[in-house]
N, C-alpha and C positions, 0 to 999 in steps of 0.2 A: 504494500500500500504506500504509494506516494502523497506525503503531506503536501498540502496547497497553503501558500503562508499568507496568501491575499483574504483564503477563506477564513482560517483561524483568527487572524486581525481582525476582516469584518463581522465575526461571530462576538468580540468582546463588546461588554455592557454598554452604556451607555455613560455612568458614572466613572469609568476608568478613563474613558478618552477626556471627558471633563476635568478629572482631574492632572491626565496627562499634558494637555494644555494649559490650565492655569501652572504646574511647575514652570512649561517653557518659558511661558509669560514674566515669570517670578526668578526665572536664571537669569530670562535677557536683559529685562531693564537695568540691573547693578552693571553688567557688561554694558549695553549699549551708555549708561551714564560715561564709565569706566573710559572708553573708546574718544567720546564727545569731548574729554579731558584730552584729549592727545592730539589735538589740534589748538590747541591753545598754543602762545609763543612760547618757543622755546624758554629755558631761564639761562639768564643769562646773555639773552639778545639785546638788551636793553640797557644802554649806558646813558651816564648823568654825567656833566661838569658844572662842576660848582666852582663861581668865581666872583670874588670881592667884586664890590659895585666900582668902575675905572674911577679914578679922582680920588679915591676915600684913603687917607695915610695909613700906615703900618708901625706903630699900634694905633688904634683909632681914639684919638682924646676925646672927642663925641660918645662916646659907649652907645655908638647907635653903630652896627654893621650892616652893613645891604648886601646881600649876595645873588648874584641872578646864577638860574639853574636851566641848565640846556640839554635837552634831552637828543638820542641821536636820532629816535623816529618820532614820529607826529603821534600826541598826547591828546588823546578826545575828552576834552573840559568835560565835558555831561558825565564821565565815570571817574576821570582822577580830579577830584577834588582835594582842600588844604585838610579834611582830613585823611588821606592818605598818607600825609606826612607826618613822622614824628622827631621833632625836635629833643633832645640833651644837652644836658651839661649842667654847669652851674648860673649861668649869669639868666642874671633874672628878665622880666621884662620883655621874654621867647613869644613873638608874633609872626604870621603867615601873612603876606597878602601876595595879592597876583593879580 
C-alpha cells in the first residue's frame, strides 16, 4: 500500500491547521520585525564635527561657548531633535539651541 501525503494532510482536522497557522503567524512577525531592523543605517555611518563658534578666544572669558555641529549626511529636523542630545560635564548653565 502506497501512502498519499496530499490525502493524509487533507484528512487533518480543522483545529490543527488553525493552529498551524496562527504558530506561523507568531514565528514570522519577531522575524519579519527582526529583518525591518537591518535596513536601518548602518552604525557607524554617521559622523559629527564639532567646532568652537570662528571668533570666540581660547579660553573663553565670556563662559558662554558656541559650538556649531556638522553632520556628514543630511539630519531630518522632524526626528532629530535637541533632545537627542545629551550634554556633560561640569559647567553649569548647559543649553541647546538650533
Amino acid at each position: 500500500m502506497k501512502l498519499n501525503p496530499k490525502a493524509l494532510l487533507s484528512k487533518l482536522p480543522l483545529p490543527f491547521w488553525a493552529s498551524f497557522y496562527l504558530f506561523l503567524i507568531i514565528l514570522t512577525i519577531p522575524v519579519l520585525a527582526y529583518i525591518g531592523t537591518l535596513s536601518k543605517a548602518d552604525p557607524g555611518t554617521l559622523t559629527v564635527t564639532i567646532n568652537q563658534k570662528t571668533g570666540t578666544t581660547d579660553p573663553n572669558p565670556s563662559y558662554t561657548s558656541v559650538f556649531t555641529v556638522v553632520f556628514n549626511e543630511a539630519i531630518d529636523s522632524n526626528t532629530f531633535t535637541n533632545t537627542d542630545i545629551t550634554l556633560g560635564g561640569t559647567a553649569p548653565g548647559q543649553t541647546i539651541q538650533s
